[in-house]
C-alpha positions in Angstrom: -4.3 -30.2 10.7 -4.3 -29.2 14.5 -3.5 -25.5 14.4 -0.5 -24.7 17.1 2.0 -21.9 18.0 5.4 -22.8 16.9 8.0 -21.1 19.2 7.4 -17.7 20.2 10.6 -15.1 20.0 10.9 -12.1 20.7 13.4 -10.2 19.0 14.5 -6.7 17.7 12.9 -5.8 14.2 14.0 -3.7 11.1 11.1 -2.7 9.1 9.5 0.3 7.1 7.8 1.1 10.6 10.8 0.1 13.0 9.9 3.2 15.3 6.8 1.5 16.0 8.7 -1.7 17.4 7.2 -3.1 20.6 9.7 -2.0 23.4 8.5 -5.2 25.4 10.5 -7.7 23.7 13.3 -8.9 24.9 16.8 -8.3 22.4 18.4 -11.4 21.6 21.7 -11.5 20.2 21.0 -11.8 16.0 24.5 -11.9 15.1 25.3 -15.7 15.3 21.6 -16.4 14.0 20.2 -17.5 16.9 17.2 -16.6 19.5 16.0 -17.9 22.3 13.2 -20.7 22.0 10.5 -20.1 24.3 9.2 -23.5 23.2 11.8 -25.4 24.6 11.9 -25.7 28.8 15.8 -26.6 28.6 16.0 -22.4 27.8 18.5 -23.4 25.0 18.6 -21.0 22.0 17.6 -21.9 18.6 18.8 -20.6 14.8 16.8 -18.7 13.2 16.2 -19.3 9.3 17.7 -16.7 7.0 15.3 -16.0 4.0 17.0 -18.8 1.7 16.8 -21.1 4.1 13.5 -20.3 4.8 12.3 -21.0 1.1 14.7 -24.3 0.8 13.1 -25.2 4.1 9.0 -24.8 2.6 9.9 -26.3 -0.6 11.3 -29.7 1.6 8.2 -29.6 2.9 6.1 -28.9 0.1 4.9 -32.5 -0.5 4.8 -33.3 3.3 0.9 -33.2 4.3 1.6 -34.6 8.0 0.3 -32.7 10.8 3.5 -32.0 12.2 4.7 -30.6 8.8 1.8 -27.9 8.4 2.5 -26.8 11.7 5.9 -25.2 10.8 4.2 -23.4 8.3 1.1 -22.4 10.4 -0.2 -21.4 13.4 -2.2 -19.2 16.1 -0.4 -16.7 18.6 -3.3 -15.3 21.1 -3.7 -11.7 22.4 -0.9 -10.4 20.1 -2.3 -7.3 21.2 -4.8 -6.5 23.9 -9.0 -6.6 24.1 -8.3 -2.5 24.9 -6.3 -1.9 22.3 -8.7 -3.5 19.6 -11.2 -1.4 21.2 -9.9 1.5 21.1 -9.0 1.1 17.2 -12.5 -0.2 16.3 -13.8 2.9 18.0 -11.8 4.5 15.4 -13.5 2.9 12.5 -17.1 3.7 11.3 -18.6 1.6 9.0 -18.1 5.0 6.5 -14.6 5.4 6.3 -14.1 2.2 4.5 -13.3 1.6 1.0 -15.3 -0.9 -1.1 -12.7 -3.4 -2.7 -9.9 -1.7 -1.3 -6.5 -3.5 -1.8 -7.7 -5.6 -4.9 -7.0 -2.6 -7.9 -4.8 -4.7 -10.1 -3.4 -5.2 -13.6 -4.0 -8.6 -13.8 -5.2 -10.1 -16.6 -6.9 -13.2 -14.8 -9.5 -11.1 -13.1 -11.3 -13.7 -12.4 -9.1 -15.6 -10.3 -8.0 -11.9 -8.4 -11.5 -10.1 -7.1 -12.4 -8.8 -4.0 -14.4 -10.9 -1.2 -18.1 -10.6 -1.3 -19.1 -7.7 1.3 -15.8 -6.7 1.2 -14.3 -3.2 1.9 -10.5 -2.1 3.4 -8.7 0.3 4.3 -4.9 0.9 3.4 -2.1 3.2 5.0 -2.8 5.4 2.1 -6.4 6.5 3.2 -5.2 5.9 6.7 -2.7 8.6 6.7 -4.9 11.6 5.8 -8.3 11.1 8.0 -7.5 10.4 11.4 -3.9 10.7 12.9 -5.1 9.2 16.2 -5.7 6.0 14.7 -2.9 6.1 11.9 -0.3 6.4 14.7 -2.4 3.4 16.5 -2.3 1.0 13.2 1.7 1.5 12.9 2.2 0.2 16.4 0.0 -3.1 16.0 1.5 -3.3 12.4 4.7 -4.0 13.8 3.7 -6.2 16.6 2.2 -7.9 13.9 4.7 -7.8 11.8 6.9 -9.1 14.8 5.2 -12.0 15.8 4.8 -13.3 12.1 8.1 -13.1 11.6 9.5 -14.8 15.1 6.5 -17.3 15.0 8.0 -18.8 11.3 11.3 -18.5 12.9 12.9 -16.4 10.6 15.9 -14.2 11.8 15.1 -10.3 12.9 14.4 -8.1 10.0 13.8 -10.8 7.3 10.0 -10.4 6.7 8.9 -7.0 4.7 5.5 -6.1 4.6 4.4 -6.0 1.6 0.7 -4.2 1.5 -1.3 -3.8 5.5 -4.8 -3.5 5.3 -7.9 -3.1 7.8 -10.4 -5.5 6.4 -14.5 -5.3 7.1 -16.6 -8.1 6.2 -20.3 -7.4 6.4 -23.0 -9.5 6.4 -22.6 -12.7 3.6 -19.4 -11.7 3.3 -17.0 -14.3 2.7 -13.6 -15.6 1.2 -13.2 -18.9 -1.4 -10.2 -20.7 -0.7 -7.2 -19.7 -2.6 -3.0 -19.4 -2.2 -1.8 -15.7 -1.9 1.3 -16.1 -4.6 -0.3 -18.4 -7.3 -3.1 -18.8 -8.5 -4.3 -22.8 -8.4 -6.1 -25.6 -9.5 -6.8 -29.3 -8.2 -5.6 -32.0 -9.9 -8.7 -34.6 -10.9 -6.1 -38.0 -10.7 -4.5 -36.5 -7.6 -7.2 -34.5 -6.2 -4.2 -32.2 -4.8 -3.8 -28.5 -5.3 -0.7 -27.1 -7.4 0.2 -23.8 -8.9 -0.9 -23.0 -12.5 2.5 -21.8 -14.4 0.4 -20.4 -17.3 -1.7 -18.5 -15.3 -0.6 -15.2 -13.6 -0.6 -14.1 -9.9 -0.4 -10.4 -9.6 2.1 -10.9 -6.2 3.9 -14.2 -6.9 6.8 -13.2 -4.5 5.0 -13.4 -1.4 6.0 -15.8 1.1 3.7 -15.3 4.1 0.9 -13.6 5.6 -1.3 -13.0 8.8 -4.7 -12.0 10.1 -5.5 -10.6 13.7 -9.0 -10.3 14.5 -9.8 -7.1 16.0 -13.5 -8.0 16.9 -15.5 -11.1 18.0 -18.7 -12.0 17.2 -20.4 -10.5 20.6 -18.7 -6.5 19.6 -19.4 -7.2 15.6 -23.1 -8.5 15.8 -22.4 -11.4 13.9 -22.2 -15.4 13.8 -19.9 -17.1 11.4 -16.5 -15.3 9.5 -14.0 -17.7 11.0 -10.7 -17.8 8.8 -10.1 -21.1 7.5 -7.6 -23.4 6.4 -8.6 -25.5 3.3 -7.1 -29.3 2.8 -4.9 -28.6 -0.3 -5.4 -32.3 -0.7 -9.4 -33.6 -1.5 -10.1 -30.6 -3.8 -10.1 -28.3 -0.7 -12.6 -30.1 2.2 -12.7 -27.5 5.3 -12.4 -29.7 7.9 -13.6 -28.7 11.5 -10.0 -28.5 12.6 -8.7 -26.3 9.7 -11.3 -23.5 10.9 -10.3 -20.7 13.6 -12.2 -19.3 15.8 -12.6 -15.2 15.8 -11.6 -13.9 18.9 -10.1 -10.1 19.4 -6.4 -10.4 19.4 -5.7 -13.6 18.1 -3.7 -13.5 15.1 -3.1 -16.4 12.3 -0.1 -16.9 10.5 0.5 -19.1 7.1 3.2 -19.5 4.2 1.8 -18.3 0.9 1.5 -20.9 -1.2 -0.8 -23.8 -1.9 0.2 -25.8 1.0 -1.8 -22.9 3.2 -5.2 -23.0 1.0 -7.4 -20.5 2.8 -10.5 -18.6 3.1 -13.5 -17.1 5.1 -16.8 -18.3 5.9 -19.6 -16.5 5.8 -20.7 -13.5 7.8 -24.3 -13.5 9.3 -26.0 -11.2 11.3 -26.6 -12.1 15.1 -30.0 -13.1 15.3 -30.1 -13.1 19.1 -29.6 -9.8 19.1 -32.7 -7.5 19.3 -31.2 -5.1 21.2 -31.5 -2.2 18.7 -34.2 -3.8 16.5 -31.6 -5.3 13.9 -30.4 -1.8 12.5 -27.1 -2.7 13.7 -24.8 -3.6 10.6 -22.5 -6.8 11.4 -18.7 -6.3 11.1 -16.0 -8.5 11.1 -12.8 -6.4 11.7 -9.7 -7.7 11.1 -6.0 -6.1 10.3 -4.6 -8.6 7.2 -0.9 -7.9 6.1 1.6 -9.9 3.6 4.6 -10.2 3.3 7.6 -10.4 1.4 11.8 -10.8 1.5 12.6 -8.3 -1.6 13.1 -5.1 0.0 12.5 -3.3 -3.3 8.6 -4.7 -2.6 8.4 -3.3 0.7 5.2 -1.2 1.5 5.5 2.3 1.6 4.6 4.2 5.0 3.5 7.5 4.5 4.0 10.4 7.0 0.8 11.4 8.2 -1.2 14.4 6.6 -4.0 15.6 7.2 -6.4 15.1 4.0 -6.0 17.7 1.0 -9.2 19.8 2.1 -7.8 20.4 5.4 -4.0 21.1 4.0 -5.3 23.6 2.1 -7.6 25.4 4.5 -4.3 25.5 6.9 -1.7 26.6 3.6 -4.1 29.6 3.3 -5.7 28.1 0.4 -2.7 26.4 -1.7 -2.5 22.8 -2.0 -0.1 20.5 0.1 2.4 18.6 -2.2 1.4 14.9 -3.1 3.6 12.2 -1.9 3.7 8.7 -3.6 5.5 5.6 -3.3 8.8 5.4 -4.3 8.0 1.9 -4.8 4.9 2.7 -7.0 6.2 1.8 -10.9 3.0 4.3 -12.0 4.2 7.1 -9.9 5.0 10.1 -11.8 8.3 11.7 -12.1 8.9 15.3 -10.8 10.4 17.5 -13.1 10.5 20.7 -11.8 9.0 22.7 -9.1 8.5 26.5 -10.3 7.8 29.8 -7.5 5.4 31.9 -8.1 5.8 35.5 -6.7 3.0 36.3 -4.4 1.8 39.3 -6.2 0.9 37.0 -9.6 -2.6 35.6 -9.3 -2.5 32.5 -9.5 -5.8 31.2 -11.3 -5.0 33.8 -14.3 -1.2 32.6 -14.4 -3.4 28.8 -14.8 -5.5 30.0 -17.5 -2.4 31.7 -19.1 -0.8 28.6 -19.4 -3.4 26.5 -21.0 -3.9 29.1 -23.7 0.2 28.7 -24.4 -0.4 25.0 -24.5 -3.4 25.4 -26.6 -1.2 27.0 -29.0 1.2 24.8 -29.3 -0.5 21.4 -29.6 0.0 21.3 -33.4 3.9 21.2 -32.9 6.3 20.3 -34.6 3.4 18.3 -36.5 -0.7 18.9 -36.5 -1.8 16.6 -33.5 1.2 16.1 -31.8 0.0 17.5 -28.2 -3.6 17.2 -26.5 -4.5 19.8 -23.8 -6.5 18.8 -21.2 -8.4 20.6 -18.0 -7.8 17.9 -15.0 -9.7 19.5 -11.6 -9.6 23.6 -11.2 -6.3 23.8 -11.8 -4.0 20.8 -13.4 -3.2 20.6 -16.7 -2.8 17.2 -18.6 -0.6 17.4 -21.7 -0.7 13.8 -23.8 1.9 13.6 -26.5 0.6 11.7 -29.9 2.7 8.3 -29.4 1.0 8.0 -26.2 4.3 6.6 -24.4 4.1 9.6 -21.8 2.3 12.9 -20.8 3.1 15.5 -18.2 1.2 17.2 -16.0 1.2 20.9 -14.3 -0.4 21.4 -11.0 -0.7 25.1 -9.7 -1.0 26.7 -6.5 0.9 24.2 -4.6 2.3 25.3 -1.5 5.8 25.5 -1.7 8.1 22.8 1.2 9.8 26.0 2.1 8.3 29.5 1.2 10.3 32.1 0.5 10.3 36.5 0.8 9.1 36.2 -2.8 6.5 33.0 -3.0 4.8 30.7 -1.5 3.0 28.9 -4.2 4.6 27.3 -7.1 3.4 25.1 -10.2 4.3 21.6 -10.1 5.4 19.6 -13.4 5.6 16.2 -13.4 6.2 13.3 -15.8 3.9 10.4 -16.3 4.3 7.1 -17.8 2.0 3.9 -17.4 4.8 2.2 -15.2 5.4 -0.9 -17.9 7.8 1.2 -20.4 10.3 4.1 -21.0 8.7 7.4 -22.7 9.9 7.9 -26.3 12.8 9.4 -27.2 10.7 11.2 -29.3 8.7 12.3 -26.6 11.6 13.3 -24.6 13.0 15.7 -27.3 9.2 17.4 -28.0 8.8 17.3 -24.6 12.3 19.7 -23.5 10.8 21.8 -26.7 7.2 22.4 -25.1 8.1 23.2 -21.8 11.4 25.3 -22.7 8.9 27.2 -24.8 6.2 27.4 -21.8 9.0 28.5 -19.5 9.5 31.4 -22.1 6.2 32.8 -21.8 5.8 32.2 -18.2 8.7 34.6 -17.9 7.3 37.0 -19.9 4.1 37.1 -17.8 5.4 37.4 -14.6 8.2 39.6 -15.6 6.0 41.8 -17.4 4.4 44.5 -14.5 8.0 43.0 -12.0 9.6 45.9 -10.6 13.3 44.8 -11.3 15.6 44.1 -8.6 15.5 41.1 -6.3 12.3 39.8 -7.6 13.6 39.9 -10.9 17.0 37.9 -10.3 14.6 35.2 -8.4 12.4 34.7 -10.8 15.5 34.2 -13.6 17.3 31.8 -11.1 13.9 29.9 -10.7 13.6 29.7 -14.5 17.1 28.5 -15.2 16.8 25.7 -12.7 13.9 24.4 -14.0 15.8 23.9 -17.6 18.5 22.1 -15.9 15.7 19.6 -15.5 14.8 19.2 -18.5 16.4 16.3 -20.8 17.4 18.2 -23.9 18.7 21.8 -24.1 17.1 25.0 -25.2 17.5 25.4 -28.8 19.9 29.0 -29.1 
């Protein structure tokens, strides 16, 4: 199928990184649901597909393999963003910084079906928010334009795409992509020789509904021959046909519906043989940003604030740790139970070791075996309960958000769960008993050489508030 732009309009986003919206495009008027269609030369508007009518509108489609049809649900856009602006990002991005496989940790039982490209590596907001702010700040503005163009290029109305995981993808040399939908995972059918979902087989992101790819290299900059995306037939068990491939060149970006009627891949990566410049030491690399997307805001990727990373914080916090953030959105993330000061004069690695002996001495409450104690790092502590439904953790010498005449550390308790159930009630209850016990002698030891007086009343406060936390009461 011929590979065209659809209608191009520009119009104001909402998104996880609206500040980064491209001040360029023109505002249209969203509330009667249309835009202007750039496509047209009569100037008229055109209405813009809300996401129900978007999905209504794929699934007519579905069994439609007309080159007019696929165009609605794919397409090019060139120069999205400019040759300088791709240069000065891959400028940003040695071959180092990247993370082998990055993007493809998943639950999924049908691993097979779900593993990273060959020669693969990414990187994700979440390693792009602690190394370099420079080009952090750089990737949110492109994300968005991105983001943008997707989501005006399908004709969707303003705001209805969410971006559900952003990645900067490297492919080395032999790397490469089998063809494959991004929501199911498929098979051809051997009367049909047509491509369809298989219900008993699970997709780890089964509610995406688009996706994109801008190039941010050709093959001159990356050394390399070959890596074009392509577009697979869905019909004769996947033929890549000389149409379906597209040609990498910095800036252009692809855009595709996520199901089996968009079959797609990446050929092979080879090095530049014409080049002898540097004697071949020069590794190829095919850069390229690749986001998804979905309508479910509750999916949306999280954007964390830049920081720098944990080694730096600390040097700059005088040696404490900065506090970790996570994704609201992450089912695995831990819950925060309490966050407990630590006056300046205590010393911080004995209050640790203090602790573990507590904990140590309690693991065989209420019943032999019922906790296990565990070192994590220099200073975390790892307590599993016996039913294995949760454990919490207690991280010390965390810089405190705001420090106080009294402290500027604290010790950080948090609860963790494998994200796919509820901790005990069991738990829950020996939980409350453990850590009203540890709060106890934590009391005792700070209190102990305390002077009275202020420090004293802030200490108390500090204690009671983290009780309030805790599910179940303090035994009188």
């Amino acid at each position: 199928a011929a590979l065209a732009l659809l209608f191009f309009v520009h119009c104001p986003t909402s998104s996880a990184a609206k500040s980064y919206a491209d001040d360029s495009a023109a505002a249209c008027d969203g509330g009667d649901d249309t835009c202007p269609d750039s496509s047209s030369s009569t100037g008229k508007s055109k209405r813009c597909l809300h996401p129900s009518d978007f999905q209504h509108h794929v699934a007519s489609l579905f069994d439609n393999e007309s080159e007019s049809v696929l165009t609605l649900l794919r397409g090019t856009v060139d120069k999205v963003i400019s040759n300088e602006d791709a240069k000065e990002l891959v400028e940003l991005l040695p071959l180092s910084d990247f993370v082998e496989s990055s993007g493809y940790e998943t639950d999924n039982k049908d691993r097979a079906q779900y593993t990273a490209p060959v020669a693969y590596a990414g990187l994700g907001l979440k390693e792009l928010s602690t190394t370099n702010e420079e080009r952090y700040t750089k990737l949110l503005q492109i994300r968005e334009k991105i983001r943008s163009a997707t989501e005006s290029s399908l004709n969707l109305c303003p705001g209805s795409l969410k971006i559900d995981y952003t990645t900067i993808a490297q492919k080395t040399e032999g790397g490469a992509h089998r063809a494959h939908a991004d929501n199911c995972v498929h098979y051809f059918d051997d009367k049909t020789k047509t491509a369809v979902c298989d219900p008993s087989r699970q997709h780890p992101y089964p509610k995406r509904v688009a996706a994109s790819i801008l190039y941010l290299n050709d093959p001159a900059d990356g050394n390399f021959n070959g890596g074009e995306f392509y577009f697979a037939n869905r019909t004769n068990f996947g033929e890549v046909e000389d149409s379906g491939r597209v040609a990498v060149e910095t800036g252009k970006m692809i855009y595709f519906t996520s199901g089996v009627e968009n079959l797609h891949g990446a050929l092979k990566v080879e090095r530049d043989s014409s080049s002898e410049e540097d004697g071949g030491t020069t590794i190829p690399r095919r850069l390229a940003i690749a986001m998804w997307y979905v309508f479910d805001e509750s999916l949306e990727e999280f954007v964390p604030t830049f920081q720098a990373s944990e080694e730096e914080a600390t040097s700059s916090l005088g040696g404490l740790k900065p506090r970790k953030v996570y994704d609201p959105n992450d089912p695995n993330a831990p819950k925060e139970l309490f966050t407990l000061s630590i006056p300046d004069r205590i010393d911080i690695s004995s209050l640790f070791q203090s602790a573990g002996a507590y904990l140590v001495s309690q693991q065989n409450k209420p019943l032999a075996g019922s906790w296990t104690i565990s070192q994590y790092g220099e200073d975390t502590l790892h307590v599993l309960f016996k039913d294995h439904s949760a454990m919490f953790s207690l991280d010390f010498g965390v810089a405190l958000i705001e420090a106080t005449s009294h402290a500027k550390a604290s010790v950080v308790v948090e609860r963790h769960t494998d994200g796919s159930r509820v901790a005990s009630l069991q738990y829950m209850l020996q939980e409350s008993v453990l850590l009203h016990g540890l709060l106890d002698y934590l009391s005792n030891v700070i209190l102990n050489e305390s002077s009275g007086g202020a420090e004293e009343e802030y200490v108390g406060h500090e204690m009671e508030k983290a009780r309030d936390t805790l599910p179940a009461r303090r035994a009188s």
